[in-house]
C-alpha positions in Angstrom: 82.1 -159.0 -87.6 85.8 -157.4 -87.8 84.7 -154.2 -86.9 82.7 -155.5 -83.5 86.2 -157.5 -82.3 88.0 -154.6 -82.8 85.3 -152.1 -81.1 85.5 -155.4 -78.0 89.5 -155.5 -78.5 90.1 -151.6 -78.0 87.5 -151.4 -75.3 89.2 -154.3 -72.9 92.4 -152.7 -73.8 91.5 -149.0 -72.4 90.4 -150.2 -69.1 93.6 -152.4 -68.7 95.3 -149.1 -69.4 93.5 -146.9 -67.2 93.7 -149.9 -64.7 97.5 -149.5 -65.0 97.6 -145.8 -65.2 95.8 -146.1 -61.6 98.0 -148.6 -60.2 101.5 -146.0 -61.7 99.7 -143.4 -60.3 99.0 -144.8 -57.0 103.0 -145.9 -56.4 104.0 -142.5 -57.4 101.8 -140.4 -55.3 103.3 -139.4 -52.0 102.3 -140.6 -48.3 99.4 -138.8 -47.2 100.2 -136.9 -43.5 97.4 -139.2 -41.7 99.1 -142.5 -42.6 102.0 -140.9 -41.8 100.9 -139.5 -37.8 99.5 -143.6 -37.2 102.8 -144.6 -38.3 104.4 -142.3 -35.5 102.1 -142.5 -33.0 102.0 -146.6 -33.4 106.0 -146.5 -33.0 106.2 -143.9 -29.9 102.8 -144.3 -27.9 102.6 -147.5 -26.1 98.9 -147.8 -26.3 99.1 -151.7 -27.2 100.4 -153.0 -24.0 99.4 -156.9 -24.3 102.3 -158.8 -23.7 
């Protein structure tokens, strides 16, 4: 009974790291250039003229 807690225990505890490892890895990682060109071309092309 101690050992199948444990086995649940470290089980739910490796994915809430690899769920955090994700989420560091996610904030770290640089813009990619696509997200980047929509950011630009949403800022200088007035495409949305609805006023």
């Amino acid at each position: 009974m101690l050992a199948r807690r444990f086995t649940i225990v470290c089980l739910l505890m490796s994915l809430f790291g690899m769920f955090f490892a994700i989420l560091v890895a996610e904030a770290g990682r640089s813009p990619r250039s696509w997200d980047e060109a929509t950011r630009i071309c949403r800022l200088a092309c007035p495409t949305n003229l609805r006023h």
